[in-house]
C-alpha positions in Angstrom: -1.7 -11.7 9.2 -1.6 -10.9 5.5 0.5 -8.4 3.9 -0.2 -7.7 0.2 2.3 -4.9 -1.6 1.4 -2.4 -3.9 3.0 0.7 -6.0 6.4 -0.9 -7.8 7.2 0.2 -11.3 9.6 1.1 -13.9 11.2 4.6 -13.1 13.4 6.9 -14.2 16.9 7.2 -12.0 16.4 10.3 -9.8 12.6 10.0 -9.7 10.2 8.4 -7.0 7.6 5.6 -6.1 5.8 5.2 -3.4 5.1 1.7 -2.8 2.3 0.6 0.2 1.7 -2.9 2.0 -1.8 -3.4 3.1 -2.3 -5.5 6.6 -5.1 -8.1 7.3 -6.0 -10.3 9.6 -4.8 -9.9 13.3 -2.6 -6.8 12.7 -2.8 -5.8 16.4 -0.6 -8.4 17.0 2.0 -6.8 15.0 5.2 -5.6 16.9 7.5 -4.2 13.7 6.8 -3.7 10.3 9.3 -3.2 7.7 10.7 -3.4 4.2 13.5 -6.0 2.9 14.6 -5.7 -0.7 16.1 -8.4 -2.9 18.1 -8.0 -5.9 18.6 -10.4 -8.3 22.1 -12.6 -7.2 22.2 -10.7 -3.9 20.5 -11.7 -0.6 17.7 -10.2 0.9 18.7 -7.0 2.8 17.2 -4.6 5.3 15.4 -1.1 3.6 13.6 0.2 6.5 11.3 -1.0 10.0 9.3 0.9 12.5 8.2 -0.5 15.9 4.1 -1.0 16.0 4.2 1.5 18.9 6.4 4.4 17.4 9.6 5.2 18.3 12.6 6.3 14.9 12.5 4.0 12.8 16.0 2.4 11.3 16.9 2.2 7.4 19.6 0.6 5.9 22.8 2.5 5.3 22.5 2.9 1.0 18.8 4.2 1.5 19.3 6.8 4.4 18.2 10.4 3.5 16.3 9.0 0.6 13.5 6.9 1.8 11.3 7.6 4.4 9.3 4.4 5.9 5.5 5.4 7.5 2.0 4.0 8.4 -1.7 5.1 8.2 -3.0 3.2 11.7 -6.5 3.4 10.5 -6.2 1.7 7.1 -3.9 -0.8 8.8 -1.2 0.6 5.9 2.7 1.0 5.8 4.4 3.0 3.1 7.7 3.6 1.8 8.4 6.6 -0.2 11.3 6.3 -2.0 13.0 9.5 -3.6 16.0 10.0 -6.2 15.6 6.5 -7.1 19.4 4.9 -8.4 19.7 2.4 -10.7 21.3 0.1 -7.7 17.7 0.6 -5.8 16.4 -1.9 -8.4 14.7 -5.3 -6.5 12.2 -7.2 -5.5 10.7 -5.4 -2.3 9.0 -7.4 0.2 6.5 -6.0 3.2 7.4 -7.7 6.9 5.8 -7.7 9.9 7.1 -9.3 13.1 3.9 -11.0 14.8 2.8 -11.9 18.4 5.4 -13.1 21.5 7.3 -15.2 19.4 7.9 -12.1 16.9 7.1 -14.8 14.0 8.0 -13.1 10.8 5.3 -12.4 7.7 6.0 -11.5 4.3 4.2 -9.7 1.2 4.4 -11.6 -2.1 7.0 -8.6 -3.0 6.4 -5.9 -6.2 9.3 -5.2 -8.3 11.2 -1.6 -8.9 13.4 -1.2 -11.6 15.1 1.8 -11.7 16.6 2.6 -15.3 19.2 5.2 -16.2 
């Protein structure tokens, strides 16, 4: 499975991005998809996952009511919409995707927001 990210930027705080991780490869074998975050000194921390096969998906606790995580099935694309961006939402974001029995873990090369005030 590859994951390649698109859609990070420089934004104004209280705007929006929408960033997207295109899947390749053997994506049927994906269980959960995801997005992980890493600022710069900090470690990497949980934004939002869905299950393969539907179900609420979880976010973390600083992005709740803001974000919204959700996939197009046919073009094999997750997205996470991110709304009244803060200047503390600035990292690297990385695309996951928990793979086959063993639930082996996958990851984007990451695309950068920086949020500015």
């Amino acid at each position: 499975v590859q994951l390649v990210e698109s859609g990070g930027g420089l934004v104004q705080a209280g705007g929006s991005l929408r960033l997207s991780c295109a899947a390749s490869g053997r994506t049927f074998r994906i269980n959960v998809m995801g997005w992980y975050r890493q600022a710069p000194g900090k470690q990497r921390e949980l934004v939002a996952v869905m299950s393969a096969r539907g179900g609420n998906p979880n976010y973390g606790d600083s992005v709740k009511g803001r974000f919204t995580i959700s996939r197009d099935d046919d073009k094999d694309t997750m997205y996470l919409q991110m709304n009244n961006l803060k200047c503390e939402d600035t990292a690297v974001y990385y695309c996951n995707a928990r793979v086959g029995p063993l639930r082996l873990n996958y990851w984007g090369q990451g695309t950068q927001v920086t949020v500015s005030s």
